[in-house]
Every structure is written in C-alpha cells, then in structure tokens.
TORKOL-747705 format. One record per residue (C-alpha): residue in three letters; x negated, y negated, z negated. Coordinates in nm, 3 decimals, padded with zeros to 5 digits, always signed. Example, Ala and Ser with C-alpha at 12.3 -4.5 7.8 and 13.67 -1.06 7.14 Angstrom:
<sites>
(ala, (-01.230, +00.450, -00.780))
(ser, (-01.367, +00.106, -00.714))
</sites>
This chain:
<sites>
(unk, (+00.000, +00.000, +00.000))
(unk, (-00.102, -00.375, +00.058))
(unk, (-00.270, -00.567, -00.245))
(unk, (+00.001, -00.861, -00.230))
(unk, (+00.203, -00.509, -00.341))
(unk, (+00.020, -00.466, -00.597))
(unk, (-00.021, -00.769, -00.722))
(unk, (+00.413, -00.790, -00.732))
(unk, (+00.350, -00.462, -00.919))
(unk, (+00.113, -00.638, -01.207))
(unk, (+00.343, -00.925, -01.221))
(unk, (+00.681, -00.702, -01.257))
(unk, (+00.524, -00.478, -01.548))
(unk, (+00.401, -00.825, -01.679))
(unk, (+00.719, -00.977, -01.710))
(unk, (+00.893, -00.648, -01.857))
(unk, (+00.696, -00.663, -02.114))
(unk, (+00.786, -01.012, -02.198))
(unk, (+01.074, -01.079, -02.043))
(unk, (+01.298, -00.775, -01.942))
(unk, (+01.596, -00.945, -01.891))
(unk, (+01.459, -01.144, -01.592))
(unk, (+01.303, -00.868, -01.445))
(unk, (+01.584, -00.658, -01.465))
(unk, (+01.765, -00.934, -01.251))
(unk, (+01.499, -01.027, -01.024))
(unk, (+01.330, -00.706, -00.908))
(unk, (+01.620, -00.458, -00.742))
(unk, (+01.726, -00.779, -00.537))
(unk, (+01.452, -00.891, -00.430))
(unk, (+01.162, -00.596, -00.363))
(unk, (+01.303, -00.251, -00.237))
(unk, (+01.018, -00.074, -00.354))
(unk, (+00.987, +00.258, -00.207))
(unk, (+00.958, +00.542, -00.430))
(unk, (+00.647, +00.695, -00.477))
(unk, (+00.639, +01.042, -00.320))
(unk, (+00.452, +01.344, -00.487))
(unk, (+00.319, +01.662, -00.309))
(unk, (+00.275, +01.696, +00.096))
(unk, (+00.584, +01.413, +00.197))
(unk, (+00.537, +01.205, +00.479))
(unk, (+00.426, +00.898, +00.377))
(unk, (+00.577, +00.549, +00.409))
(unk, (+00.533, +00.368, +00.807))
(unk, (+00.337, +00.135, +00.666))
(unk, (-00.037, +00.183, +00.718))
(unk, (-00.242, +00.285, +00.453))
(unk, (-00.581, +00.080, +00.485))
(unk, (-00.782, +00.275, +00.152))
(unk, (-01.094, +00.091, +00.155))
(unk, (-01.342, +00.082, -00.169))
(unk, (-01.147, +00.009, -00.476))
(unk, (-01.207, -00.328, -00.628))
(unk, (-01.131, -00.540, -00.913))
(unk, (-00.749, -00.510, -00.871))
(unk, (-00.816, -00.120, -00.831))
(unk, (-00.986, -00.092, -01.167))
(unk, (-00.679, -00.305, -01.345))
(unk, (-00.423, -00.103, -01.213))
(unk, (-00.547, +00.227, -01.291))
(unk, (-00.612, +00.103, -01.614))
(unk, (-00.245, +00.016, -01.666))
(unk, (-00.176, +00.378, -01.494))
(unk, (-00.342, +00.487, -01.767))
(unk, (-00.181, +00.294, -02.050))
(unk, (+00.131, +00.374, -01.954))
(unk, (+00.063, +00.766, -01.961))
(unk, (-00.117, +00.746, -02.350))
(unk, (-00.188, +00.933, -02.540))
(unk, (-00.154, +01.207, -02.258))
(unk, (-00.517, +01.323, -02.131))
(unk, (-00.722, +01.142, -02.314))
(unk, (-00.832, +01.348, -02.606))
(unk, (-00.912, +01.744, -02.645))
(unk, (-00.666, +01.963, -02.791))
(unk, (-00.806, +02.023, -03.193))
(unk, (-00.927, +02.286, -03.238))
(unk, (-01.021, +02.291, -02.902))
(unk, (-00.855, +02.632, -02.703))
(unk, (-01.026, +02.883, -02.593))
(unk, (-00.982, +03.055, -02.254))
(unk, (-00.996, +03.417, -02.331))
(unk, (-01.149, +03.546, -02.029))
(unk, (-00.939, +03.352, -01.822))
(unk, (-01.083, +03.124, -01.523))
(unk, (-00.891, +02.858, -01.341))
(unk, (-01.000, +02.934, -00.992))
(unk, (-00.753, +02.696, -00.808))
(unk, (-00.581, +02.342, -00.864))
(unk, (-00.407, +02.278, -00.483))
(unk, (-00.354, +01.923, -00.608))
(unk, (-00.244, +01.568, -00.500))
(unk, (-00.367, +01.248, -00.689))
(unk, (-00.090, +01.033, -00.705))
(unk, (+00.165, +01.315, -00.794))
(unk, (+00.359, +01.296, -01.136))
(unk, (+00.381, +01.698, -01.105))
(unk, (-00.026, +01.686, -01.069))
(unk, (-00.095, +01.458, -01.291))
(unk, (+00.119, +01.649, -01.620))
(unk, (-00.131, +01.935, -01.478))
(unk, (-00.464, +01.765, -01.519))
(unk, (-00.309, +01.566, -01.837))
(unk, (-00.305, +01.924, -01.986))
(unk, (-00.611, +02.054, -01.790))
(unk, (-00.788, +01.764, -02.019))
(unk, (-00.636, +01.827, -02.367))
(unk, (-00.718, +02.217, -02.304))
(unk, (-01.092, +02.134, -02.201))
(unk, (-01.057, +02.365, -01.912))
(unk, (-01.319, +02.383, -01.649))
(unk, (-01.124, +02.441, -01.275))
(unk, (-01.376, +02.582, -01.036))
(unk, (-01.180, +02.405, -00.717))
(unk, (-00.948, +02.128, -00.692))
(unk, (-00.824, +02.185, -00.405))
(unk, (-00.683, +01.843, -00.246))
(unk, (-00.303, +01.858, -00.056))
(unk, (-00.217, +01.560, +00.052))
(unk, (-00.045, +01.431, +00.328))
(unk, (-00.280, +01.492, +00.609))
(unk, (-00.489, +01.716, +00.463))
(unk, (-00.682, +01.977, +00.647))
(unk, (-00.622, +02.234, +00.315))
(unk, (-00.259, +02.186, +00.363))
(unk, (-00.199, +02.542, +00.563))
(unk, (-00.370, +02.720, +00.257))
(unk, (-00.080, +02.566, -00.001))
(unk, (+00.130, +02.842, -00.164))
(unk, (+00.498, +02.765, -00.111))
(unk, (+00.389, +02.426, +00.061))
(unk, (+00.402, +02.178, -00.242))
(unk, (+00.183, +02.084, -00.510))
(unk, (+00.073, +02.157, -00.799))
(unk, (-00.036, +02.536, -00.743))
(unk, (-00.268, +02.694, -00.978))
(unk, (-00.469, +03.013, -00.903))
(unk, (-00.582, +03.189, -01.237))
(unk, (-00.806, +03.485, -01.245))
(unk, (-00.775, +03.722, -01.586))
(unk, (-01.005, +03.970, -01.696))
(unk, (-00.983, +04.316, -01.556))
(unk, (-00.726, +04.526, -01.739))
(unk, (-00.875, +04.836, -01.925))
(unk, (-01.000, +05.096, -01.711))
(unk, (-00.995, +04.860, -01.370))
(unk, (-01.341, +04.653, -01.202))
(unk, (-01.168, +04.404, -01.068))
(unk, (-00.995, +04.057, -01.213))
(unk, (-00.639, +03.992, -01.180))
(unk, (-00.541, +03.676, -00.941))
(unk, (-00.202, +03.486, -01.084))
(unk, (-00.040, +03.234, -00.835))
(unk, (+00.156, +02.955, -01.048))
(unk, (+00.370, +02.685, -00.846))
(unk, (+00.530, +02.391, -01.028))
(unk, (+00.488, +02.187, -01.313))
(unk, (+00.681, +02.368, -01.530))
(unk, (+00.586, +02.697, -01.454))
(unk, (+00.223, +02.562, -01.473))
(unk, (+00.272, +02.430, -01.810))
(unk, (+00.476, +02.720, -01.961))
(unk, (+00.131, +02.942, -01.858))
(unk, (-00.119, +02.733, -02.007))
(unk, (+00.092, +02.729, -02.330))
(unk, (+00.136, +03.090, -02.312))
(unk, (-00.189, +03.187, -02.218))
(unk, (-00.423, +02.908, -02.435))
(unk, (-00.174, +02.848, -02.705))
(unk, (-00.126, +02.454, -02.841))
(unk, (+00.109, +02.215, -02.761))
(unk, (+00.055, +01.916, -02.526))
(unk, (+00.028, +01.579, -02.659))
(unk, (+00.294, +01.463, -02.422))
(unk, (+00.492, +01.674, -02.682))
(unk, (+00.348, +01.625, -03.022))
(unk, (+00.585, +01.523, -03.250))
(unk, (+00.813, +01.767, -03.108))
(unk, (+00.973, +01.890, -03.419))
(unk, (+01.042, +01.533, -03.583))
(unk, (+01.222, +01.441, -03.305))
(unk, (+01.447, +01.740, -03.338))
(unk, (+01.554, +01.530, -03.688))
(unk, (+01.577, +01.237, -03.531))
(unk, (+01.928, +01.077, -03.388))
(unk, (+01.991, +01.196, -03.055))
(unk, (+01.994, +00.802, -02.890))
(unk, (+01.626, +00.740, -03.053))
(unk, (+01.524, +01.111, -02.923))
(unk, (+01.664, +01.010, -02.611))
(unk, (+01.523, +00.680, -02.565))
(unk, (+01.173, +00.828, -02.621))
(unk, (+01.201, +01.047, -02.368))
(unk, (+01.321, +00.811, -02.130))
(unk, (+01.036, +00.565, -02.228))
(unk, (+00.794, +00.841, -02.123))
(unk, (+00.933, +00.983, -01.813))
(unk, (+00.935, +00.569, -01.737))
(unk, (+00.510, +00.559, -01.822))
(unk, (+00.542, +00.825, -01.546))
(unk, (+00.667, +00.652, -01.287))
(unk, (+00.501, +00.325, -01.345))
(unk, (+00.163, +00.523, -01.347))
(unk, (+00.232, +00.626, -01.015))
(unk, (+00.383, +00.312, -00.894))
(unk, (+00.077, +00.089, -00.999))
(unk, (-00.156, +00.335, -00.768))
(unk, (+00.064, +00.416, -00.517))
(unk, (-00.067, +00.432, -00.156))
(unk, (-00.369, +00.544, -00.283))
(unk, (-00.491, +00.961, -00.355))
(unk, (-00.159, +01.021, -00.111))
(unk, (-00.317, +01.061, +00.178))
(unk, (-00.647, +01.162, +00.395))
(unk, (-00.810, +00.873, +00.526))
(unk, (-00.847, +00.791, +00.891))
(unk, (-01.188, +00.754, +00.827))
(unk, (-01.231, +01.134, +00.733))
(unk, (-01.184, +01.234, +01.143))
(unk, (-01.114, +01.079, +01.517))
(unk, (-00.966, +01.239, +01.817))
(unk, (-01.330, +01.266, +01.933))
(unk, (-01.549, +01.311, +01.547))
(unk, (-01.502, +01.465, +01.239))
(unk, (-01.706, +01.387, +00.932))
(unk, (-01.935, +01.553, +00.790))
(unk, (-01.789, +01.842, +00.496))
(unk, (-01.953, +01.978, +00.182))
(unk, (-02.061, +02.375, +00.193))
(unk, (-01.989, +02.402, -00.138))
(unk, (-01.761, +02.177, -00.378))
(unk, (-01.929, +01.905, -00.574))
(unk, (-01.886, +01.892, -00.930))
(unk, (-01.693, +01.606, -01.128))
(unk, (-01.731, +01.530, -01.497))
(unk, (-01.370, +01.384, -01.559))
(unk, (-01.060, +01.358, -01.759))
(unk, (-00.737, +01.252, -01.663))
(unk, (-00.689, +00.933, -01.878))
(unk, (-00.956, +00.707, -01.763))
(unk, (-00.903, +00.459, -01.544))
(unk, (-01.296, +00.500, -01.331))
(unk, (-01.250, +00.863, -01.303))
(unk, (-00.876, +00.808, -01.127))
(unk, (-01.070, +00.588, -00.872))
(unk, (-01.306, +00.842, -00.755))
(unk, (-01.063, +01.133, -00.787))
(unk, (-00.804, +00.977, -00.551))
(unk, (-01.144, +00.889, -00.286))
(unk, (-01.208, +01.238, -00.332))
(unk, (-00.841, +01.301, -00.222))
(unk, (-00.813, +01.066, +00.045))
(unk, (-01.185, +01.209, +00.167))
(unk, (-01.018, +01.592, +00.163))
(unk, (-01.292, +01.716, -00.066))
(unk, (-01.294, +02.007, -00.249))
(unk, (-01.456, +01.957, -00.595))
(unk, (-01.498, +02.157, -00.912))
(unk, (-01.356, +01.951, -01.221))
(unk, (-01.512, +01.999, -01.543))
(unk, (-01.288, +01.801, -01.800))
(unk, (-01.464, +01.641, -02.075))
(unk, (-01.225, +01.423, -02.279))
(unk, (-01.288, +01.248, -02.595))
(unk, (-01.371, +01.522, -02.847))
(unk, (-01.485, +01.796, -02.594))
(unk, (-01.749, +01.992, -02.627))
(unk, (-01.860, +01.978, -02.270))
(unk, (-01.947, +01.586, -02.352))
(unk, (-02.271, +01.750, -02.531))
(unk, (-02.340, +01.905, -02.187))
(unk, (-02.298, +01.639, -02.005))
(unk, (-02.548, +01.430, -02.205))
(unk, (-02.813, +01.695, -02.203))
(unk, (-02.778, +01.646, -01.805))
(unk, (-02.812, +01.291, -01.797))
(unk, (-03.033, +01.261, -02.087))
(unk, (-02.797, +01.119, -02.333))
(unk, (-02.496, +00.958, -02.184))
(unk, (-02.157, +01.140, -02.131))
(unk, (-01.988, +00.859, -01.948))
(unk, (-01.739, +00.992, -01.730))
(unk, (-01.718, +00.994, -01.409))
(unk, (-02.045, +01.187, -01.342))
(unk, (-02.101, +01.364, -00.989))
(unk, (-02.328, +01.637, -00.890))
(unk, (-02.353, +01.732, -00.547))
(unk, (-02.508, +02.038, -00.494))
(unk, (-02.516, +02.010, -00.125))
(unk, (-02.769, +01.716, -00.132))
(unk, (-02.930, +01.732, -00.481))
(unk, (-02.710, +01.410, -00.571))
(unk, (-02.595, +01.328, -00.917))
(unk, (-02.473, +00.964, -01.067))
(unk, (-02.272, +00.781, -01.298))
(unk, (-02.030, +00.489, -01.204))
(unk, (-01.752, +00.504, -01.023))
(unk, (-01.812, +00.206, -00.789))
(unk, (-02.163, +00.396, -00.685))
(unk, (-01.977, +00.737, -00.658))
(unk, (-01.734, +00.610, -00.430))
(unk, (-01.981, +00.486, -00.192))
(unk, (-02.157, +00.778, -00.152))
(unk, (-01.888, +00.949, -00.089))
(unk, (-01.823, +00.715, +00.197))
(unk, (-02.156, +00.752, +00.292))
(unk, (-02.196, +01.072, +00.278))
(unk, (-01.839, +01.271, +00.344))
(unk, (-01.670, +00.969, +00.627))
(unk, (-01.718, +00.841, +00.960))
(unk, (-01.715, +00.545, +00.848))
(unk, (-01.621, +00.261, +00.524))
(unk, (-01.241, +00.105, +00.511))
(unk, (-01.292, -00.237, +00.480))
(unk, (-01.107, -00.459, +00.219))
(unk, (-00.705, -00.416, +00.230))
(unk, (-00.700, -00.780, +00.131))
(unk, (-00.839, -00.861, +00.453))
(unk, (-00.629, -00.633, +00.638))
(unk, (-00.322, -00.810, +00.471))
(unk, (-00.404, -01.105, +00.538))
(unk, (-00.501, -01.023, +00.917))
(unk, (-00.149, -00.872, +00.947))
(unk, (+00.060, -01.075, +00.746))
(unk, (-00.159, -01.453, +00.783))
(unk, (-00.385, -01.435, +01.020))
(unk, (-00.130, -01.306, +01.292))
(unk, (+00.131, -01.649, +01.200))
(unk, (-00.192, -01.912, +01.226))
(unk, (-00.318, -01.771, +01.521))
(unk, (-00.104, -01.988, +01.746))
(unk, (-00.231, -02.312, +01.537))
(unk, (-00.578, -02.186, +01.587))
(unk, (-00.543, -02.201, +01.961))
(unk, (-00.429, -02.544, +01.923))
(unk, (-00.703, -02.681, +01.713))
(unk, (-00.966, -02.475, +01.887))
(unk, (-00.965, -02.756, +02.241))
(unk, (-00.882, -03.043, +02.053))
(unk, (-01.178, -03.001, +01.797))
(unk, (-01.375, -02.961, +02.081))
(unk, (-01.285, -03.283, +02.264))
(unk, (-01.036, -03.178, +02.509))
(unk, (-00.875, -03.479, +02.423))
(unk, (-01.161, -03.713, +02.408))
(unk, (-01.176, -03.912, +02.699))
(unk, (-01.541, -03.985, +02.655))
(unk, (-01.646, -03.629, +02.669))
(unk, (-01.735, -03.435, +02.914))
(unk, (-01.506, -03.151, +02.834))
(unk, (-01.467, -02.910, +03.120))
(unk, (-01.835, -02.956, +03.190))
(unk, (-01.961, -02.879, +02.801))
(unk, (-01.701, -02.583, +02.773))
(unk, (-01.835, -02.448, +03.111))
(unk, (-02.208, -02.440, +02.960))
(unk, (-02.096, -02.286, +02.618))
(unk, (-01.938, -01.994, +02.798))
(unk, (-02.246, -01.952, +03.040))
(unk, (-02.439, -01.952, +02.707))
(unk, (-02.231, -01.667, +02.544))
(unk, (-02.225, -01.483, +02.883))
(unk, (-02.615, -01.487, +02.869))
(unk, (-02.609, -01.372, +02.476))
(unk, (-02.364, -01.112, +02.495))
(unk, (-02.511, -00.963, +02.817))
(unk, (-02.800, -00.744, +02.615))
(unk, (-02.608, -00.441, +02.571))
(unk, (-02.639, -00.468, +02.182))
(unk, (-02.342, -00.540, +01.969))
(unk, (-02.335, -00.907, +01.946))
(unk, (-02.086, -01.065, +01.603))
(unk, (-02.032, -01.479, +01.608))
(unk, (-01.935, -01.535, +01.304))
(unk, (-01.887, -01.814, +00.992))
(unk, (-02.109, -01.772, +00.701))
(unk, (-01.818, -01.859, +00.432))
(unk, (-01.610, -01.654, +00.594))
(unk, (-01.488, -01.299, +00.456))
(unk, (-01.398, -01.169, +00.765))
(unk, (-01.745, -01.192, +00.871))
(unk, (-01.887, -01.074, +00.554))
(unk, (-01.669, -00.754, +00.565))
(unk, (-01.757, -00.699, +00.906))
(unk, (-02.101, -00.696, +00.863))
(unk, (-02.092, -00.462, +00.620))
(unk, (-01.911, -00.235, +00.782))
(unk, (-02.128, -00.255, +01.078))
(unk, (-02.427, -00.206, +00.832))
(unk, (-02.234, +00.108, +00.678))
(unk, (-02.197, +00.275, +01.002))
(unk, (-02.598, +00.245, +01.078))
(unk, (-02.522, +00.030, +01.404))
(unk, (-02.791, -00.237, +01.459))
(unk, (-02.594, -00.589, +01.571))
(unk, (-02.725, -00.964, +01.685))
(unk, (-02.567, -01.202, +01.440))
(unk, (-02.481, -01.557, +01.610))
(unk, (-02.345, -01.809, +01.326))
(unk, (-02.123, -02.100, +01.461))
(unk, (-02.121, -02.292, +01.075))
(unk, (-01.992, -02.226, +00.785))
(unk, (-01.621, -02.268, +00.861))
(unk, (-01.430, -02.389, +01.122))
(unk, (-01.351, -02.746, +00.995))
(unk, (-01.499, -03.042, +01.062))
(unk, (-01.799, -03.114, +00.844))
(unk, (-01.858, -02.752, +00.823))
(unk, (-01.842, -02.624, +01.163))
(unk, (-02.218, -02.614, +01.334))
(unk, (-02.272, -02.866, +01.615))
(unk, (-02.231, -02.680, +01.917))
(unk, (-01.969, -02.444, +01.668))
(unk, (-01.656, -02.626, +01.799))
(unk, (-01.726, -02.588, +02.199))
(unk, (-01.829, -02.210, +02.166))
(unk, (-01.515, -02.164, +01.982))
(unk, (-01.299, -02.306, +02.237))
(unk, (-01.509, -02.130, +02.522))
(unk, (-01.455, -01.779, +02.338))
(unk, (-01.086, -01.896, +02.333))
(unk, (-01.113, -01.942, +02.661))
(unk, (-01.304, -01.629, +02.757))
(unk, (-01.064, -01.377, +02.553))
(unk, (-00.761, -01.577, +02.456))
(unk, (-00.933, -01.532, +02.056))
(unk, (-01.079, -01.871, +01.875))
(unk, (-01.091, -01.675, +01.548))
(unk, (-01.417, -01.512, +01.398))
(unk, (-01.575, -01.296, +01.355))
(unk, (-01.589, -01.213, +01.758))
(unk, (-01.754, -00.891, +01.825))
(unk, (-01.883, -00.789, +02.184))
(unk, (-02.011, -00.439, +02.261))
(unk, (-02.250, -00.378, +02.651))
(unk, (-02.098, -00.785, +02.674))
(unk, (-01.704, -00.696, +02.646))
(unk, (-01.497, -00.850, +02.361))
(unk, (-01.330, -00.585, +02.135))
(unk, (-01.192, -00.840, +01.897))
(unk, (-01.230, -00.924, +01.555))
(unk, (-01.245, -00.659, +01.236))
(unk, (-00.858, -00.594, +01.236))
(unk, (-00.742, -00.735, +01.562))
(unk, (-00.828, -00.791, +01.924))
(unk, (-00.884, -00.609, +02.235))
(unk, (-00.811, -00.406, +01.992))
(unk, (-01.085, -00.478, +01.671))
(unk, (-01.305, -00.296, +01.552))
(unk, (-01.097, -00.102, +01.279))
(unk, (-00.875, +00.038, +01.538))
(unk, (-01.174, +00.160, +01.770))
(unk, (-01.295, +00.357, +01.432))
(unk, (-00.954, +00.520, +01.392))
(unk, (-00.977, +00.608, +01.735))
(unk, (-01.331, +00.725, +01.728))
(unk, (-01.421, +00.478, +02.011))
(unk, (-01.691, +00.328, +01.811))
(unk, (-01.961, +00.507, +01.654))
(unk, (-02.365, +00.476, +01.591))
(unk, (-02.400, +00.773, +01.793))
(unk, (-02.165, +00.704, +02.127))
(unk, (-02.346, +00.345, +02.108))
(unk, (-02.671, +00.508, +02.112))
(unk, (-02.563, +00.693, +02.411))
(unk, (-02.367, +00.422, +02.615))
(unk, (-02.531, +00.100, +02.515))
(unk, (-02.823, +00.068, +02.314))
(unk, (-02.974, +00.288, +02.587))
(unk, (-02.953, +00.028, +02.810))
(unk, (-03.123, -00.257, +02.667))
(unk, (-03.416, -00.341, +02.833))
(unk, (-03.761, -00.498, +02.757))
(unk, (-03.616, -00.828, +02.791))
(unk, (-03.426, -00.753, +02.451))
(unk, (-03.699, -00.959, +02.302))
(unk, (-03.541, -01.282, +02.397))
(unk, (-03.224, -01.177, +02.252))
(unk, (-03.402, -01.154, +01.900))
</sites>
C-alpha cells in the first residue's frame, strides 16, 4: 500500500486513542479501507511498490506490535520442551492474522522451525501448500517403538495448529493467560476483552498491510530470475519485535525459504545467540550459509537481501506516490514553465536559436552508448535513481542541470536544456535517463521509466553489457 495510506493509518489509530468518537464518525465515510487479506488471496489492483522499509516502516510495525502485546514477546516459563518432536515446516504468510497467532506461539514455546516456508500471493512455493491456504505446519515425531523411521504430521489452520502445540508441548498461550479469571468475570467485561484483542489483530495487520503479502516484482522478469539460496538461511527472531517483522516480511516478499530460530525475551537460545556474535543477542540476526554471511540490524539485513536474493532494489514508495498521485497532475504546469523560464517569451532572446544548440548539445552527450541521467542535485527523484542505478551495478554519466528547477537555483544553461529535453521527448521533469541515446523516462514514468523496464526485465547490468556498453568506443573519453 502507498505511504499517504499509511500515514491515514497512524493518524486514525491516533485519534482512537484520543478521540474515538470522531473517528468513529470520520473514518467509514470517508476511507473505504480494504480489508487486509490473509493466506494466498489475490491482492488489491493497486500496485504494490515494496521498496526498503524506512522510518514510517519501523513506526508502524512497532504499533503492529503494541497492539498484539503481550503475545510473542516473552518465552513460555518454564520454558517447554519438545519431546522429540521437530517442526519441519511453517508454509507461512507475513501479514496473515492466522500466521501470525502461529509464530506468536512458535515464540512463547521457544521452538526452532527448520523451514518457513513463504506462501504468498505470487509465490513460487505456492503449488507445494497443503490444502492451498496458510498456515500449514509439518511436524516430524520420533519413531514409534520398534519402527526406524519418524512420523510426518500435516496440520492446516490456526486452530488446529494451536490445539497441537498445546497438546503436544503443554502450556497455555499468553494470548490466553488469564483464562480462568475471566471465566468469573461478567460476561460483557469477558466479552469486551475479547473483542479488544481480536481488534489488536486486525489493526496489526492493517498498519503493515501491503507489505509480507506478496512476492516482489523484483524477485523475477519475463526474461530473469534472481538468484535463490541452496539451502535456507537462518533467522534469529521472535514474533513481537518490530525490526525482526521488517526483515521477515522482505524475506516473504523475496520468496525465501529460511529456518527460524525463536529467541524471545527469556529464551534460552538468547545465550546461543550471544556466544555467536560474541555477546549480543539482538534480534534480528542472519546467517547465510550459502555465502558465509551473518549480521545484525535489520536495515543492513534487508539490503543484503536485496543484494543478494533480487534483480534489483524497489525504490522509495513515497516517490512512487508522489510520481502517481503529484507528479502526474503538475506535469502539465511543468510544460508550461519549462519555455517560458527559458525565454520563449523574451523578446530579446534568441530563443529558437539557443534551444536548437541545447538539444544539439544533449544529442552529442547522450550519443555514447552509456546510460546518461540529467538530473537536480536537491532533488529525490534523482537521488533515488542513482541509487538504484548504483544497486543494479550499471555504470551511468551524471549531467546536473542545478539544484532545482527554480529560478535562483536552476544552473545557467539548466533552464534551456530543460525546455530542449521537453522538446526532444515531450518530458521537462528530472531525472531524464537515456540508454545507446534513447529517452526511457524518468524513475517511475516515461517512455516508460526505468521502474517499469525492471519489472519487465528490459533493463539489466548484464543485457546493457551486451547491447550498449559494448559499443562505446575509444572516444568515450570525452564523454568523461
């Protein structure tokens, strides 16, 4: 979902808390919020751009996780024990309230699950799912007396998940302590508790939503797939922190299988995790055994991961909001401005003739072969672009035209290049990237951007080694 969304979201649990009654009034008539879908449900038309979480990311996950307390947070005491018993399988979705009461209880039993196996929409796993919907646990037990071999135990549901665990490691969930007072209690306050839970539910989900519910586009292309683990990588984790939800739902949205050791406050497994790291048992904590990896930190997790396991980064959802929802409406005042800044008006310029020598001068700086970016140097757009570019590997000419486009802050010869590459492409707005001397666009939008050309695999280091940095010629030098 868009960041504007989840901004409304912040602002709606905001005033709930302090004002209900508004709320109440304000929010069914005026945002239709879709519902947040669990398991493998086709997801909502609107395009899910799941770039690196951020700032907003961390502060909504750590509200998901308010809102679900005390619920997988803290071990079971005494800890249970597994009796023999491994969790072989989680077929799981991120952003599922069924999932989610699983790994809540998956954390308060300390269980180790050798593969989470991630289901959601788009997933390549999603042919392997037992009865087609998440959760779906796979439990081995120890060979009966007289037999070699373990027995294998398919569980699908949340209930039928939870009733196991209970049966099989004893305990109640915290989601249920309290259990027997209640039974005392009037029947309204029981009610209203349970109401006020199922509620921290749904608002958990709702404050994540569009994220760890689908596979990135970023994971494959018509023409490229990205590169996939041989053998699952291993995540330190527990359900209730906010850092560890942000690099299970990449993992998700990545399609990567991953062993999940839980270590939740009071675990023993903390002590193993520090003897790994030599003394800290911050969670999240990957180990990937395919390259030798291991770190702390979600923020540096996540971009390996990107790294690593994608075709390429997402850039910033902000900026893809605002390139849909702003950009799009100002592009028509953008065309205006571009001619006049330039003196199209001016009756003591020479116009035509200065607009005719910009473009000759773009023609000759595009027409290298390399990937060529005009861009502003306050300008996000560009910034994000860059990066992205950088990301990917793919070497790029950077040509500034200012800081900004207005006046004071536009570079000299800024305003007539502008209104040449208006001219040239019908686009005033930077950044401007040309590939072999052809406009694509800009990062979201264009002929068609540069986004769209990663979804459809039309732009990669490698095909630009093959069709255009192969080109470039000694004369490159003068390009430099």
């Amino acid at each position: 979902m868009t960041v504007p969304y989840r901004l409304t979201k912040v602002f709606c649990v905001v005033s709930f808390l302090y004002c209900p009654q508004m709320t109440a009034a304000f929010v069914p008539a005026a945002l239709p919020f879709p519902v947040v879908r669990t398991g493998n449900t086709k997801q909502s038309t609107q395009k899910l751009n799941m770039s690196v979480p951020n700032n907003l990311d961390v502060l909504t996950s750590g509200l998901a996780s308010i809102f679900c307390l005390p619920r997988g947070v803290t071990v079971s005491s005494p800890p249970a024990g597994t009796n023999g018993i491994r969790i072989a399988k989680l077929y799981d979705v991120e952003n599922s309230k069924e999932c989610r009461g699983v790994r809540e209880r998956i954390t308060e039993l300390d269980l180790v699950v050798e593969q989470v196996v991630p289901v959601a929409a788009g997933s390549s796993n999603a042919a392997l799912l037992p009865g087609g919907k998440a959760p779906v646990l796979v439990v081995a037990s120890p060979p009966a007396a007289g037999d070699e071999k373990e027995t294998l135990r398919t569980i699908q549901g949340r209930g039928a998940i939870l009733e196991y665990f209970d049966e099989a490691f004893g305990g109640a969930s915290q989601s249920n302590a309290g259990s027997s007072q209640e039974e005392s209690e009037d029947d309204a306050l029981a009610i209203a508790k349970e109401k006020l839970r199922l509620a921290g539910v749904y608002l958990a989900g709702w404050m994540r939503s569009g994220r760890g519910e689908a596979v990135s586009p970023s994971v494959a292309s018509p023409s490229e797939k990205a590169n996939r683990p041989e053998k699952p990588l291993v995540l330190y984790s527990y359900e209730g922190n906010q850092f560890c939800r942000l690099v299970r739902e990449v993992l998700t949205e990545l399609d990567i299988t991953y062993e999940l050791r839980s270590a939740g406050k009071e675990s023993p497994r903390r002590a193993e995790l520090a003897s790994i790291t030599g003394g800290s048992s911050q969670c999240p904590y990957l180990i990937d055994p395919n390259t030798g990896v291991s770190m702390p930190e979600s923020a540096d997790i996540v971009e390996y991961l990107y790294k690593t396991y994608a075709l390429w980064t997402p850039p910033s959802e902000i900026l893809g909001w605002a390139s849909t929802n702003v950009m799009a409406l100002a592009k028509p005042v953008f065309g205006f401005l571009a001619p006049l800044q330039a003196g199209e008006k001016d009756a003591e310029s020479n116009y035509r003739g200065n607009l005719e020598s910009a473009r000759r001068e773009i023609e000759a700086e595009v027409s290298r072969k390399a990937v060529v970016v005009y861009t502003y140097e306050l300008s996000p757009f560009s910034s994000e672009t860059k990066s992205l570019l950088e990301r990917l590997g793919v070497e790029y000419k950077e040509i500034s035209l200012g800081k900004e486009w207005l006046p004071g802050l536009i570079a000299e010869n800024g305003a007539i290049k502008r209104a040449a590459l208006l001219d040239m492409t019908g686009q005033s707005s930077l950044p401007h990237i040309f590939v072999d001397g052809k406009s694509i666009g800009g990062l979201y939008s264009g002929s068609p951007g540069l986004v769209p050309m990663l979804e459809r695999g039309e732009f990669s280091k490698g095909k630009l080694a093959r069709e255009t940095f192969s080109g470039i010629d000694d004369d490159a030098d003068a390009f430099q």
